[in-house]
PASEBA-1860 file (N, C-alpha, C; in nm, 3 decimals):
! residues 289
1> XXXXXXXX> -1.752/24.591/5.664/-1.806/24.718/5.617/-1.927/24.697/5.530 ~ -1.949/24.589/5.468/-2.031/24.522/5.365/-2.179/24.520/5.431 ~ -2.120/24.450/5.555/-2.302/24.411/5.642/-2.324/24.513/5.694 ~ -2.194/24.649/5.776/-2.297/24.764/5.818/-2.374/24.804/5.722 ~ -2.289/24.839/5.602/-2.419/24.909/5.473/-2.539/24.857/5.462 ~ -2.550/24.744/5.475/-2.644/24.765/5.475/-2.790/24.740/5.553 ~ -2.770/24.767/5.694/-2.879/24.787/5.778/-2.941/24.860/5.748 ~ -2.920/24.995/5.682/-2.986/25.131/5.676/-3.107/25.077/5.586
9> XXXXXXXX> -3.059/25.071/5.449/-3.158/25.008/5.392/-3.281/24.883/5.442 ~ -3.235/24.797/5.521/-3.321/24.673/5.613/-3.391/24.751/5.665 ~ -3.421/24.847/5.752/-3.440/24.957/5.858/-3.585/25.030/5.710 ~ -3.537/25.039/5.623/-3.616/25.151/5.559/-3.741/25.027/5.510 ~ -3.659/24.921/5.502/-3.790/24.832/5.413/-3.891/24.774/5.496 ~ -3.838/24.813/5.614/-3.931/24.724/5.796/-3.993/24.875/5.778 ~ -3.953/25.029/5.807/-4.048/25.101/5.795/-4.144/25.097/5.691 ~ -4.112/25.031/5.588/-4.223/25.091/5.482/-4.378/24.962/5.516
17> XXXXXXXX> -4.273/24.874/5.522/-4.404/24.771/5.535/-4.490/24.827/5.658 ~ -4.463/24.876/5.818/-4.511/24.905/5.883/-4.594/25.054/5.849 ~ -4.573/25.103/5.787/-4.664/25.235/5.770/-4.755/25.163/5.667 ~ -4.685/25.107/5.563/-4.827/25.007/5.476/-4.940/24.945/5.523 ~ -4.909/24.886/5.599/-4.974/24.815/5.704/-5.095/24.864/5.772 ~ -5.046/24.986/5.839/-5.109/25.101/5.915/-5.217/25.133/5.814 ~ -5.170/25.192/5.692/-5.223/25.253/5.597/-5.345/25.137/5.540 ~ -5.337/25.073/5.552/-5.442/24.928/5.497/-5.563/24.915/5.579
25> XXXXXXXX> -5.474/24.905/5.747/-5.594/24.891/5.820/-5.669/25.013/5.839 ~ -5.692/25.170/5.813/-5.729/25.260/5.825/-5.802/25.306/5.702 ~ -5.782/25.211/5.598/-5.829/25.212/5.486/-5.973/25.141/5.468 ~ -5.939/25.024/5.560/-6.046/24.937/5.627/-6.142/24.999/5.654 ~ -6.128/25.061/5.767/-6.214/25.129/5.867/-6.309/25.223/5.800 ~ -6.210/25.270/5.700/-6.306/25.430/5.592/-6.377/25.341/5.482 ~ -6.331/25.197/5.493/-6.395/25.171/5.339/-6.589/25.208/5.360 ~ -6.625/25.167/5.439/-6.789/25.200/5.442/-6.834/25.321/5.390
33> XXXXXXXX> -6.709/25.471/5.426/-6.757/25.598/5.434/-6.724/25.650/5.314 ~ -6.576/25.581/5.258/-6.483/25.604/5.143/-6.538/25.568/4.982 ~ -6.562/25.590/4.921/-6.591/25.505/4.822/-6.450/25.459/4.724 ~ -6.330/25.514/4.753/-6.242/25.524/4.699/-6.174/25.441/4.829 ~ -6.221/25.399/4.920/-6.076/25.312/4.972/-6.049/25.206/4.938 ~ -6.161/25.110/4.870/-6.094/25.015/4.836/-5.968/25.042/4.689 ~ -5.980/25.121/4.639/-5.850/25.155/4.563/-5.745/25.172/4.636 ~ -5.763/25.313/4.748/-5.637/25.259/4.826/-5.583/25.202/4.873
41> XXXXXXXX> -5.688/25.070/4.945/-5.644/24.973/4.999/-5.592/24.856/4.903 ~ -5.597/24.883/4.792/-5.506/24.785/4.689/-5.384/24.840/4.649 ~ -5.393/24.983/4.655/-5.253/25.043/4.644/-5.123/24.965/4.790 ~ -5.175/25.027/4.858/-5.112/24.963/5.008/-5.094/24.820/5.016 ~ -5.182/24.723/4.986/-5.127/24.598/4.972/-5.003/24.610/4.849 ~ -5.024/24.657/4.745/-4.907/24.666/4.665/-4.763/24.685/4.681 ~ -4.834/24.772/4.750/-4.686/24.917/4.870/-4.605/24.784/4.913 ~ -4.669/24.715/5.049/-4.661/24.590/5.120/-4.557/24.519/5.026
49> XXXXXXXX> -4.623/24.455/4.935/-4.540/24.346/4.851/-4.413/24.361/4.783 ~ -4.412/24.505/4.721/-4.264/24.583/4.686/-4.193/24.593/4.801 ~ -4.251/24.633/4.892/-4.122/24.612/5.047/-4.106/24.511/5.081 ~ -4.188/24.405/5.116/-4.148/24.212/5.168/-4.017/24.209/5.044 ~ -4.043/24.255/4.890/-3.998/24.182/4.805/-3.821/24.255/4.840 ~ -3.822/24.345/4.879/-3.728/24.478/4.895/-3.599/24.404/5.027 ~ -3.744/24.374/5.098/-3.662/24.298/5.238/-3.569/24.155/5.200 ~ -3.654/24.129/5.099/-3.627/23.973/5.100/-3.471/23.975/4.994
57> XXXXXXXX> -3.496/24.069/4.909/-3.348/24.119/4.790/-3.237/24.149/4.904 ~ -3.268/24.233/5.013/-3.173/24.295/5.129/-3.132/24.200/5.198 ~ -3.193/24.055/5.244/-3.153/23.963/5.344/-3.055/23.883/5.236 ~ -3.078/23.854/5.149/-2.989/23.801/5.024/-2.855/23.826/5.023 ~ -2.898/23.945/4.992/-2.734/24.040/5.008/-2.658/24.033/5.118 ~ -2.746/24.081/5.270/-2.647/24.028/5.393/-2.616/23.904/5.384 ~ -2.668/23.830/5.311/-2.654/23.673/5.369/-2.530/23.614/5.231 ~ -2.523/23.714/5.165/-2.400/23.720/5.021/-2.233/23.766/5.133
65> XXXXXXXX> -2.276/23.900/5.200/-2.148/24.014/5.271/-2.133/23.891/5.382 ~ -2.218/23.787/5.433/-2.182/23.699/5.555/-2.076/23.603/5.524 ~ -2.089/23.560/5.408/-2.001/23.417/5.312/-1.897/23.509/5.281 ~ -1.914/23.637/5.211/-1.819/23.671/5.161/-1.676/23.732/5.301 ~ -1.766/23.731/5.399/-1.625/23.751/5.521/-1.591/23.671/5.590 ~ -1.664/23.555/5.544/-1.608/23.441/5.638/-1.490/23.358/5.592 ~ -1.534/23.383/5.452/-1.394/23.350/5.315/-1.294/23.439/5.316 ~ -1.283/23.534/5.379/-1.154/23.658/5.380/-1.106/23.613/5.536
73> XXXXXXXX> -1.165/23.574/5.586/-1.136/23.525/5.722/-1.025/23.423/5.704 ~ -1.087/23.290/5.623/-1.029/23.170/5.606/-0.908/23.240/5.529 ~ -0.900/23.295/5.411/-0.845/23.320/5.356/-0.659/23.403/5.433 ~ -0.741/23.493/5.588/-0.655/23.538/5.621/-0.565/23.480/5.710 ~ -0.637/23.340/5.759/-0.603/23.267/5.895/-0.446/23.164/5.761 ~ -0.514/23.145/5.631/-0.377/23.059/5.600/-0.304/23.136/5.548 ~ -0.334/23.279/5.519/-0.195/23.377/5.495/-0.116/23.380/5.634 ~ -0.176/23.405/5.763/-0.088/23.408/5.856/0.038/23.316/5.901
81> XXXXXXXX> 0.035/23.197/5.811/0.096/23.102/5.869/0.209/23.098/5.710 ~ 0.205/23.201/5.657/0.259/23.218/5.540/0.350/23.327/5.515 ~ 0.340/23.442/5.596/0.343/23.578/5.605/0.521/23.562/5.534 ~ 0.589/23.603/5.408/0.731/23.627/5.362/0.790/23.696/5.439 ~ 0.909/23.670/5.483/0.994/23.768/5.536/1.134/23.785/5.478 ~ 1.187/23.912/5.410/1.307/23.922/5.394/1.430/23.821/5.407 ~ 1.536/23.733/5.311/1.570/23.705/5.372/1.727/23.762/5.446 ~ 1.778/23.723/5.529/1.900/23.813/5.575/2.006/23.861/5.448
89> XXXXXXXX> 2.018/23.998/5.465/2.141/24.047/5.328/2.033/24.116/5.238 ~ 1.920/24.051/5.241/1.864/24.114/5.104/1.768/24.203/5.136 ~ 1.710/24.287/5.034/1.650/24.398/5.067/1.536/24.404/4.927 ~ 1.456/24.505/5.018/1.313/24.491/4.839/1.195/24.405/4.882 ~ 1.105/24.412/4.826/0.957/24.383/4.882/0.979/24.219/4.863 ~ 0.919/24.162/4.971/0.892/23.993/4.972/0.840/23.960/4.877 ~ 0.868/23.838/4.810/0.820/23.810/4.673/0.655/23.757/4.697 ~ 0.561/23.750/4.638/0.464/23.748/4.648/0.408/23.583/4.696
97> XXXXXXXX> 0.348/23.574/4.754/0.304/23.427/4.788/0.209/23.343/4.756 ~ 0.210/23.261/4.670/0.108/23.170/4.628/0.012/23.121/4.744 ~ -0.138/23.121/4.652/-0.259/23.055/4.717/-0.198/22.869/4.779 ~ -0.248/22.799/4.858/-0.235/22.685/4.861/-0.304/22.587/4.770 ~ -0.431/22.666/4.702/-0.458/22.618/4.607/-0.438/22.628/4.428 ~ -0.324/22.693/4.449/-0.252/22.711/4.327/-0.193/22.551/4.299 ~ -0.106/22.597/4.191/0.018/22.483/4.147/0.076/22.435/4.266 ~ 0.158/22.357/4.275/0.262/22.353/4.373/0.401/22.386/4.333
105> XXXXXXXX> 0.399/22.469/4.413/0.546/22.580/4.469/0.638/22.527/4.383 ~ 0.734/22.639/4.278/0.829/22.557/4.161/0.937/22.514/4.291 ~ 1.030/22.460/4.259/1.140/22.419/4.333/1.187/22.506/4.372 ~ 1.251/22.613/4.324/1.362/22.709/4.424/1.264/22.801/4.564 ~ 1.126/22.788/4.544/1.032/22.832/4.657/1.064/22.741/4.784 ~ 1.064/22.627/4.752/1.036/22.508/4.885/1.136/22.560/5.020 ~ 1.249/22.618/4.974/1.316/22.625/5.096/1.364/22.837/5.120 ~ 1.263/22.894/5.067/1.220/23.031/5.085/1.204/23.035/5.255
113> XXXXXXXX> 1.285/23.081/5.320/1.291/23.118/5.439/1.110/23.236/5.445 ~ 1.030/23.204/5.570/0.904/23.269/5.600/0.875/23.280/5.752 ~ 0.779/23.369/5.791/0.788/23.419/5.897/0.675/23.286/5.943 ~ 0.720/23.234/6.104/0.655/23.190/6.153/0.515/23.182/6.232 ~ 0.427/23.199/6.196/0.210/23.181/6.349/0.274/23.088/6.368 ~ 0.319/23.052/6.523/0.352/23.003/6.596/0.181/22.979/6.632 ~ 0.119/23.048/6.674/-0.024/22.971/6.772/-0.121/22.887/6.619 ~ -0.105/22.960/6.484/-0.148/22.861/6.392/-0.141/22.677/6.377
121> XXXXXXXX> -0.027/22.660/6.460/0.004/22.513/6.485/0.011/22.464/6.593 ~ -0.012/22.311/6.611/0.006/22.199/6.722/-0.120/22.238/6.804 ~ -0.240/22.301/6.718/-0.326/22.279/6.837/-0.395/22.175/6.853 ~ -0.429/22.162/7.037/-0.466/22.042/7.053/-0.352/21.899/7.075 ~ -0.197/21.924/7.045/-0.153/21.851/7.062/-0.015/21.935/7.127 ~ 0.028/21.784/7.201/0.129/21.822/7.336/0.266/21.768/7.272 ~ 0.345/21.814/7.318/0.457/21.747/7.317/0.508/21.681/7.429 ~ 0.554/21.593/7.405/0.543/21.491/7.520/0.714/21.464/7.567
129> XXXXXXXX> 0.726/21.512/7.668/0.818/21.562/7.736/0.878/21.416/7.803 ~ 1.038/21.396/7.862/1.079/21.289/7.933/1.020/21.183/8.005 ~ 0.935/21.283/8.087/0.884/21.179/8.174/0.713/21.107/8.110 ~ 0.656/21.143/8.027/0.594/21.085/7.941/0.623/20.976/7.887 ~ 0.767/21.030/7.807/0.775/20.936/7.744/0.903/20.784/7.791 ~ 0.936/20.834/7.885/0.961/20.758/7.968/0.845/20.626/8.074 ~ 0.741/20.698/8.086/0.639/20.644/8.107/0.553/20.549/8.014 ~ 0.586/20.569/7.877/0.509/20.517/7.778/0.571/20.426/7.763
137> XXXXXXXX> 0.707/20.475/7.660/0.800/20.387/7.623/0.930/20.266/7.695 ~ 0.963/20.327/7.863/1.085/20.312/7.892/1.213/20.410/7.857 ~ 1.302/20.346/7.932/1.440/20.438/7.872/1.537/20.343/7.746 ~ 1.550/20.379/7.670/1.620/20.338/7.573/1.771/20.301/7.570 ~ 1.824/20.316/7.646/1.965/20.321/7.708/1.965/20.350/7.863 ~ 2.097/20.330/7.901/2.131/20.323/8.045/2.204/20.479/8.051 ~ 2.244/20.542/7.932/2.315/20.667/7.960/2.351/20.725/7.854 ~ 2.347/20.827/7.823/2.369/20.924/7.670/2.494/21.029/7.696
145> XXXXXXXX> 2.522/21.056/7.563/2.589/21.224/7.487/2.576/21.225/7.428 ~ 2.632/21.361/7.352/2.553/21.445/7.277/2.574/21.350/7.117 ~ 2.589/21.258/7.156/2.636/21.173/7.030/2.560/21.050/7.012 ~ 2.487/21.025/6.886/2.407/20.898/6.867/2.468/20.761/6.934 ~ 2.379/20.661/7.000/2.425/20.546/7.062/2.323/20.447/7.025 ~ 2.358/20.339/7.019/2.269/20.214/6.976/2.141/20.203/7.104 ~ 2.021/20.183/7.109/1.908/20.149/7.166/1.927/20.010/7.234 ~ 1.916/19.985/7.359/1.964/19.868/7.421/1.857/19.804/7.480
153> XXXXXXXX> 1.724/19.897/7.470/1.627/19.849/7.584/1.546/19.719/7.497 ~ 1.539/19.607/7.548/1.449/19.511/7.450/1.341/19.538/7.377 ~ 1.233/19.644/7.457/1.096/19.631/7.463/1.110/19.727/7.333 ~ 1.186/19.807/7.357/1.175/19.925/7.229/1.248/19.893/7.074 ~ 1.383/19.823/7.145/1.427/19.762/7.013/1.305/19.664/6.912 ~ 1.230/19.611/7.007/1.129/19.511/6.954/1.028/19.590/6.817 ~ 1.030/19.711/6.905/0.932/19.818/6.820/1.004/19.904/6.658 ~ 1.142/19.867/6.706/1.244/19.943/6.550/1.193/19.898/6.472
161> XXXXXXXX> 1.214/19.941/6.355/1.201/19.914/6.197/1.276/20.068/6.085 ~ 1.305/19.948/6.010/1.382/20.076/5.896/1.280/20.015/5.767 ~ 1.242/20.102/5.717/1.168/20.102/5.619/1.182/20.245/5.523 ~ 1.146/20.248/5.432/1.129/20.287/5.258/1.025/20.362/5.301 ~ 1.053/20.510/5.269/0.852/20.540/5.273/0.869/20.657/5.179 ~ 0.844/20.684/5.061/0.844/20.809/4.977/1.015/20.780/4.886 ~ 1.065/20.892/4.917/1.190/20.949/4.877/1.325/20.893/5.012 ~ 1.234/20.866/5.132/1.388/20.875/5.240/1.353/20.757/5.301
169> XXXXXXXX> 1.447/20.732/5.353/1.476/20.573/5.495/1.481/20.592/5.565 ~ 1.363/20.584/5.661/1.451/20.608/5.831/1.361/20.470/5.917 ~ 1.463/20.467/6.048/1.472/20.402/6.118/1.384/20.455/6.261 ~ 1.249/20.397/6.317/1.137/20.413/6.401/1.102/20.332/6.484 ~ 1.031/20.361/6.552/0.925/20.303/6.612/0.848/20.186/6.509 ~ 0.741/20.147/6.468/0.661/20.072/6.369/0.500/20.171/6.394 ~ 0.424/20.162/6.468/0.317/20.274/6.452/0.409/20.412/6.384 ~ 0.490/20.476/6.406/0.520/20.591/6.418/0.577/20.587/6.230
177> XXXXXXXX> 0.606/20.495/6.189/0.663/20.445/6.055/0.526/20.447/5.995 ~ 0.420/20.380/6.004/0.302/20.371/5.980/0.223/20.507/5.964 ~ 0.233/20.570/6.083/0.164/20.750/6.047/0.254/20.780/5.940 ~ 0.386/20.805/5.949/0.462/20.869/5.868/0.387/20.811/5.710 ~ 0.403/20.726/5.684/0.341/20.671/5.566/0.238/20.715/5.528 ~ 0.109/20.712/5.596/-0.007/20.800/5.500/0.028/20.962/5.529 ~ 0.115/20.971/5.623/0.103/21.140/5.576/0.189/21.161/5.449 ~ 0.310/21.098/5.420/0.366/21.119/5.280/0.314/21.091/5.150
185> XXXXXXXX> 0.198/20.985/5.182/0.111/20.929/5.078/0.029/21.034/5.008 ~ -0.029/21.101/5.142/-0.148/21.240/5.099/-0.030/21.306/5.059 ~ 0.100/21.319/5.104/0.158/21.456/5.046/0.176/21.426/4.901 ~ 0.210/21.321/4.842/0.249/21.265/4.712/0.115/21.328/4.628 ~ -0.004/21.261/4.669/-0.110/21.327/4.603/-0.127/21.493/4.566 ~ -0.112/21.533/4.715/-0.136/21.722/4.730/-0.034/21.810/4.652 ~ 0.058/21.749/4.739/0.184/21.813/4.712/0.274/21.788/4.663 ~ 0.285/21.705/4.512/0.394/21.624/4.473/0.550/21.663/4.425
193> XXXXXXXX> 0.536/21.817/4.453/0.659/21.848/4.402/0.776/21.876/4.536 ~ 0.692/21.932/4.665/0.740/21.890/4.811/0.725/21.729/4.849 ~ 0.705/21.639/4.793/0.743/21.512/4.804/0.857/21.500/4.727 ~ 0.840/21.489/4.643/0.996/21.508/4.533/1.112/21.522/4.567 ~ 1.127/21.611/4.676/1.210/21.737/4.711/1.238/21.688/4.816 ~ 1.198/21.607/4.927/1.215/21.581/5.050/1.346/21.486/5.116 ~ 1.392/21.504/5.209/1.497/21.403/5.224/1.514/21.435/5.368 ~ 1.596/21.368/5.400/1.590/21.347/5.597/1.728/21.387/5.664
201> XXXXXXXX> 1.746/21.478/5.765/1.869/21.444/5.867/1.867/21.376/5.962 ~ 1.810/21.251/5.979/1.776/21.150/6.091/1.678/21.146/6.129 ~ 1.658/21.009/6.206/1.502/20.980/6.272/1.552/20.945/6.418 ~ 1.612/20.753/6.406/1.646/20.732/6.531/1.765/20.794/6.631 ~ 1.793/20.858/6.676/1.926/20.854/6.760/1.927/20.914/6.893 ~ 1.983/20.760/6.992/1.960/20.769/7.113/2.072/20.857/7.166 ~ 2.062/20.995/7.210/2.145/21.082/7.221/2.032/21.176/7.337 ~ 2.133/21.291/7.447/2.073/21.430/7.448/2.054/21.506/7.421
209> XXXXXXXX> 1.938/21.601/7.423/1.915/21.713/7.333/2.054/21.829/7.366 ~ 2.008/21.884/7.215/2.143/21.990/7.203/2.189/22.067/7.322 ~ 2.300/22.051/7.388/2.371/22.121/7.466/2.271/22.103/7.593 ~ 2.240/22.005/7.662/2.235/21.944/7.760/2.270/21.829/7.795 ~ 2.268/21.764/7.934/2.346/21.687/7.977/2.263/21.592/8.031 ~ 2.122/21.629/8.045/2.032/21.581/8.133/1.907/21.508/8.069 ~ 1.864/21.619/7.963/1.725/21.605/7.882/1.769/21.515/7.763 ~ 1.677/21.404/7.789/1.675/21.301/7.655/1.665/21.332/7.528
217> XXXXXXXX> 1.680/21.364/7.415/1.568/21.365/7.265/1.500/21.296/7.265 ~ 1.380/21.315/7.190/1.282/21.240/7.135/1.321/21.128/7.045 ~ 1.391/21.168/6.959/1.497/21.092/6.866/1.529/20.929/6.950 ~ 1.557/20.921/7.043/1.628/20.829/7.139/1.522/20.708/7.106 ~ 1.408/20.735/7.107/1.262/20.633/7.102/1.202/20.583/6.987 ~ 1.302/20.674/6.877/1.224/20.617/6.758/1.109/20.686/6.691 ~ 1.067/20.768/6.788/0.925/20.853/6.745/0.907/21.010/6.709 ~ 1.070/21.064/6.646/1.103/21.198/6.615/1.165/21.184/6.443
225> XXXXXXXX> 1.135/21.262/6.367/1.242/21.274/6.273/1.251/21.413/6.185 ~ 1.398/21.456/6.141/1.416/21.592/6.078/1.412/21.539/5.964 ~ 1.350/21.647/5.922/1.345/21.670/5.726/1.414/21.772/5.696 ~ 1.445/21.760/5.506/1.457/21.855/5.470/1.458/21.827/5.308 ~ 1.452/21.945/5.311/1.397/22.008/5.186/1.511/22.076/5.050 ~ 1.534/21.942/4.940/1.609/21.975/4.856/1.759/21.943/4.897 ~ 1.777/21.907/4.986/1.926/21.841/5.058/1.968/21.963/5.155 ~ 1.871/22.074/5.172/1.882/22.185/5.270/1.866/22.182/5.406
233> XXXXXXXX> 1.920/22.216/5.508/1.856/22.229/5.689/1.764/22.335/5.661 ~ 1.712/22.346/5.736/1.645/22.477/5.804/1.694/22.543/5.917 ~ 1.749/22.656/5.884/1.871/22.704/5.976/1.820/22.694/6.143 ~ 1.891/22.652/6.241/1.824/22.645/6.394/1.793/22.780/6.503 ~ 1.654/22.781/6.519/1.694/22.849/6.615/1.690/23.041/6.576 ~ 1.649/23.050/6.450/1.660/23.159/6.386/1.519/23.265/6.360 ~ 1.442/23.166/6.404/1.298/23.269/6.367/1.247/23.222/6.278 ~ 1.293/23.168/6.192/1.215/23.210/6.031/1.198/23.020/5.987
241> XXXXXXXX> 1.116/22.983/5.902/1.114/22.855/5.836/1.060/22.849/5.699 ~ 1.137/22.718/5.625/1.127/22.699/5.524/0.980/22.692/5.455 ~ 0.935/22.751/5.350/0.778/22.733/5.272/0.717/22.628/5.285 ~ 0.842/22.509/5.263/0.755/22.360/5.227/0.711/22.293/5.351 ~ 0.828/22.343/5.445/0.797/22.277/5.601/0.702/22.324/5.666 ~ 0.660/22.447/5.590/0.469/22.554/5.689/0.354/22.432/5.650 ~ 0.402/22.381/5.512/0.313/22.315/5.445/0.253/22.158/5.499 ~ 0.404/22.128/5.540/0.422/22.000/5.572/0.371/21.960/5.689
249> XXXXXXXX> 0.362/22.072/5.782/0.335/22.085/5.898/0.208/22.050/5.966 ~ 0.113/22.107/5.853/-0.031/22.104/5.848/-0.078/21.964/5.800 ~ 0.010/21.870/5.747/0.006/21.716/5.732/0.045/21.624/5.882 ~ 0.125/21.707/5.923/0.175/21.641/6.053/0.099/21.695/6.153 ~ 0.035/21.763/6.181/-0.051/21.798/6.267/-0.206/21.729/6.278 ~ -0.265/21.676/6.138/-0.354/21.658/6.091/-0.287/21.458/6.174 ~ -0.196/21.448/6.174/-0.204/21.309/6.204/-0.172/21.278/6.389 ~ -0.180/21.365/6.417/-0.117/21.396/6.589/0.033/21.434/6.618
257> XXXXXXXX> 0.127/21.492/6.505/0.262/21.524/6.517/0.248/21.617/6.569 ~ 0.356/21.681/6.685/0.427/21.810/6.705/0.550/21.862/6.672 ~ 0.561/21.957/6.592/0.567/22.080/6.518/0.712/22.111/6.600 ~ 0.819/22.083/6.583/0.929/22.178/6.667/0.940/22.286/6.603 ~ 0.868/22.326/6.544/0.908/22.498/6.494/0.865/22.585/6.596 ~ 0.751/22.561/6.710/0.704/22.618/6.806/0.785/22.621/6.939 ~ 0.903/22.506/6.975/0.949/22.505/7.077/1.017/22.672/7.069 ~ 1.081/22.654/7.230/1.111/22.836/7.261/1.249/22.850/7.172
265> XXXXXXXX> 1.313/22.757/7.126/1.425/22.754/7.040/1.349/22.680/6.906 ~ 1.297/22.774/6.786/1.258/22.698/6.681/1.368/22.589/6.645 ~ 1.296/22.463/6.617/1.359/22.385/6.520/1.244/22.339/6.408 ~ 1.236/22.388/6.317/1.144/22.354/6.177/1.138/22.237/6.135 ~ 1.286/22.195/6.127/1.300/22.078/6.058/1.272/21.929/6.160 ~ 1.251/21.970/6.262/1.170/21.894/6.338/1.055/21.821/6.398 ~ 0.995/21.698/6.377/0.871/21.667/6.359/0.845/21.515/6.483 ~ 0.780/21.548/6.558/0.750/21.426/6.644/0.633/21.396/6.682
273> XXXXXXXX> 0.600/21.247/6.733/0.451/21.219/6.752/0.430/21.282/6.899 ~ 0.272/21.334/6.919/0.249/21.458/7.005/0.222/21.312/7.121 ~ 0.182/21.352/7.238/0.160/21.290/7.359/0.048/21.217/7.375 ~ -0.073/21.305/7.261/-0.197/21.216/7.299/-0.196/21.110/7.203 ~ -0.117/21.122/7.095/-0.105/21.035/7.010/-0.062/20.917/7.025 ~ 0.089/20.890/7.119/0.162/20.784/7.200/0.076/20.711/7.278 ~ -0.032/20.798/7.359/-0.126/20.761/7.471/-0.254/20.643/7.374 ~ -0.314/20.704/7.298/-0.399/20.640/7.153/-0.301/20.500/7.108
281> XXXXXXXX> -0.209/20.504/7.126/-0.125/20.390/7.072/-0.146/20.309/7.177 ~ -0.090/20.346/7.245/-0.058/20.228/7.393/-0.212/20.188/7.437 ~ -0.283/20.237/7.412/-0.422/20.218/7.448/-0.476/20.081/7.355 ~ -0.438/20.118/7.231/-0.433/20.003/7.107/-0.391/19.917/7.142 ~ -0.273/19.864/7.193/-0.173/19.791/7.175/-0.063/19.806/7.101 ~ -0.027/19.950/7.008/0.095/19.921/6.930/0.209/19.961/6.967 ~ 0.231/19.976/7.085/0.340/20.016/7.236/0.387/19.892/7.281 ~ 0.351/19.777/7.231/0.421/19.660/7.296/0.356/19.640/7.424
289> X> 0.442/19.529/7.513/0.352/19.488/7.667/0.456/19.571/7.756
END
């Protein structure tokens, strides 16, 4: 609304200079006959210079209303991925939501159930489905249920490691241990009170995904792991996700993770390395032979 206002005015300061203008060169023409045009014709250059100066105050200003909507823009793209929602039972206006560049979030915020922008995340990155990662990695076992089983395949066992990284232990891949690490590192810096707070429901476990018989987990390879927040889940499957995990998300994305809060059954507390990322590895060498 800022930049229509003010065309009208732009519009008046382009007319004035153009009738000035006019008025100068016709001033010209009479000066021989005029004895008084060269006065006018100094008036009119004057005219001239108050309008350039008029135009030039007006382009200022649009060029002030341009920054100032491109910042309500930004501003609105990380509210979307923030938006409070009620939580179930309770009733009364959503409590108000901190800037990201505020403090960091007191503790009883971190696990504030919030409405999910699903298209705000994982762009640019895939999730990398069975036969991917079957392709990348191998199969990790000869046969699964719905119940964790030890990793049998050499090539991948070769790749395990349990390591220390922040607040939790889990058991990986070694690249995939390695991302995890500087993304908790920056979070320690950014976000030190969602580092604090953090703790894990597993990384490795060679099992099938929930209530199938067929489809592998990611988990199985070493290259998936759930968090959580304050010794809390993030309820499955429900719509809604925890504050700290919107946050966290945007760390894991930033390193090539995908986001299970987007699958067609949210899982929030879910975090795995995306497809092009595995592909970047193996390209390296840190996929083994």
């Amino acid at each position: 609304m800022r930049e229509g206002a003010l065309i009208g005015p732009i519009i008046i300061a382009i007319g004035l200079v153009s009738a000035a203008v006019s008025f100068a060169v016709v001033g010209a023409v009479l000066e021989r006959a005029d004895p008084a045009a060269e006065l006018r014709l100094g008036r009119a250059e004057e005219r001239i210079a108050v309008a350039e100066a008029e135009i030039a105050r007006q382009g200022a200003a649009l060029r002030e209303a341009r920054a100032d909507l491109a910042r309500l823009r930004d501003e609105m793209s990380l509210m979307a991925g923030r938006a409070p929602v009620a939580a179930p039972g309770f009733g009364g206006d959503a409590p108000a939501l901190p800037s990201h560049d505020d403090d960091p979030p007191e503790t009883e915020e971190l696990t504030e159930v919030m409405q999910l922008a699903r298209a705000r995340f994982n762009k640019g990155i895939t999730q990398p489905n069975n036969r991917v990662m079957l392709e990348l990695l191998g199969n990790p076992r000869a046969s699964y249920s719905q119940d964790c089983q030890p990793v049998t395949d050499p090539r991948l066992r070769a790749l395990l490691e349990t390591r220390r990284i922040g607040p939790i232990t889990v058991t990986m891949i070694r690249p995939a241990l390695d991302s995890l690490e500087r993304i908790l590192d920056r979070l320690a810096e950014t976000d030190p009170d969602i580092h604090a707070k953090l703790g894990t429901a597993g990384a490795l476990c060679a099992r099938n995904i929930r209530g199938s018989t067929t489809a592998i987990s990611n988990h199985s390879w070493g290259t998936a792991v759930d968090l959580t927040l304050e010794g809390v889940l993030d309820a499955f499957a429900d719509g809604g996700t925890q504050f700290g995990l919107l946050i966290l998300a945007e760390y894991f994305n930033d390193e090539g993770w995908f986001w299970g809060a987007t699958y067609s059954r949210e899982d929030s507390m879910h975090f795995e390395v995306g497809a092009e990322t595995l592909r970047r590895w193996l390209d390296e060498g840190q996929l083994g032979g």
